[in-house]
N, C-alpha and C positions, 0 to 999 in steps of 0.2 A: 549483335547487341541484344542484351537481356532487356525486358519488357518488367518494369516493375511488379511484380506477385507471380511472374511466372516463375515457375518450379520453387515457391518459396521454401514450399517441408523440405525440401532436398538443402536446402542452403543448412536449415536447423540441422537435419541430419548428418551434415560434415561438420558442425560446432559442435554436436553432441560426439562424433569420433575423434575431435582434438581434445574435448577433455577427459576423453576414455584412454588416448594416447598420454596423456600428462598425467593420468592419474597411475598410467603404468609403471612413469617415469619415478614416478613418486615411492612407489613403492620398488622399484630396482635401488634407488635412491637409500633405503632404510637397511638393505642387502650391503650396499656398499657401504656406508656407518660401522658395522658390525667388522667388515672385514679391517677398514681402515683405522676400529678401534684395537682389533686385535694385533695390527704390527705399530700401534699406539702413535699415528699420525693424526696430531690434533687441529693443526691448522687444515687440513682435509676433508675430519670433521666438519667443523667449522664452517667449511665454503659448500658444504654439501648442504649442511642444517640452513643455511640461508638461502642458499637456491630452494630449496624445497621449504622454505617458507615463501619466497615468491611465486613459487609455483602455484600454490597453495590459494593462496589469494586470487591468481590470474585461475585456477576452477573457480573459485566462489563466483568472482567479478563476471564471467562467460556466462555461469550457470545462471546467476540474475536475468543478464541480457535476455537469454536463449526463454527464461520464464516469462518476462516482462514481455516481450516482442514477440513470442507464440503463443499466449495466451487469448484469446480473442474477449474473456474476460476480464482483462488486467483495467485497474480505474478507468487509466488515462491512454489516448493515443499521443503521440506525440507533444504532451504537456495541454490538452484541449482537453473537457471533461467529457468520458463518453456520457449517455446518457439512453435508456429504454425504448424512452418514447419522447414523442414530440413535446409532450406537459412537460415534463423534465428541461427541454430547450428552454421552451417558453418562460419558464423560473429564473432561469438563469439567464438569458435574454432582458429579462425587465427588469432584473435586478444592476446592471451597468447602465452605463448615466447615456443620455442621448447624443450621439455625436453626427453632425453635419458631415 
């Protein structure tokens, strides 16, 4: 069993090979357009242009993640404000109402 932050970069580094792998796809993908334009198979077209718009999207949506979650300066961790320094808590601490 994996230990929470052990071998994290390695986990980034096989996200970053799946979108290196889709992005291959993507562009085999524009090869096969061209051929399937040329024996003018349009429904083909079609189902290829929409896979690689989904594709498309699942790079962007990874790439976020992979920015958002390896960044150690992104805002927020897990929707919690980071913060510098302890003054920074403290603002934010006294700013929420007292709770028992």
């Amino acid at each position: 069993m994996k230990i929470a932050g052990d071998h994290l970069h390695e986990r980034f580094d096989r996200l970053r090979q799946v979108v290196h792998q889709w992005e291959l796809r993507v562009a085999e993908m524009q090869e096969a357009v061209v051929e399937l334009f040329e024996s003018g198979d349009l429904a083909g077209i079609r189902a290829l242009l929409e896979e690689k718009q989904r594709l498309a999207e699942r790079i962007r949506r990874l790439r976020h993640f992979i920015e958002k979650w390896e960044n150690p300066g992104f805002e927020t961790i897990l929707g919690v404000p980071k913060f510098e320094n302890d003054q920074g808590r403290e603002v934010f601490q006294r700013s929420r109402p007292f709770r028992h």
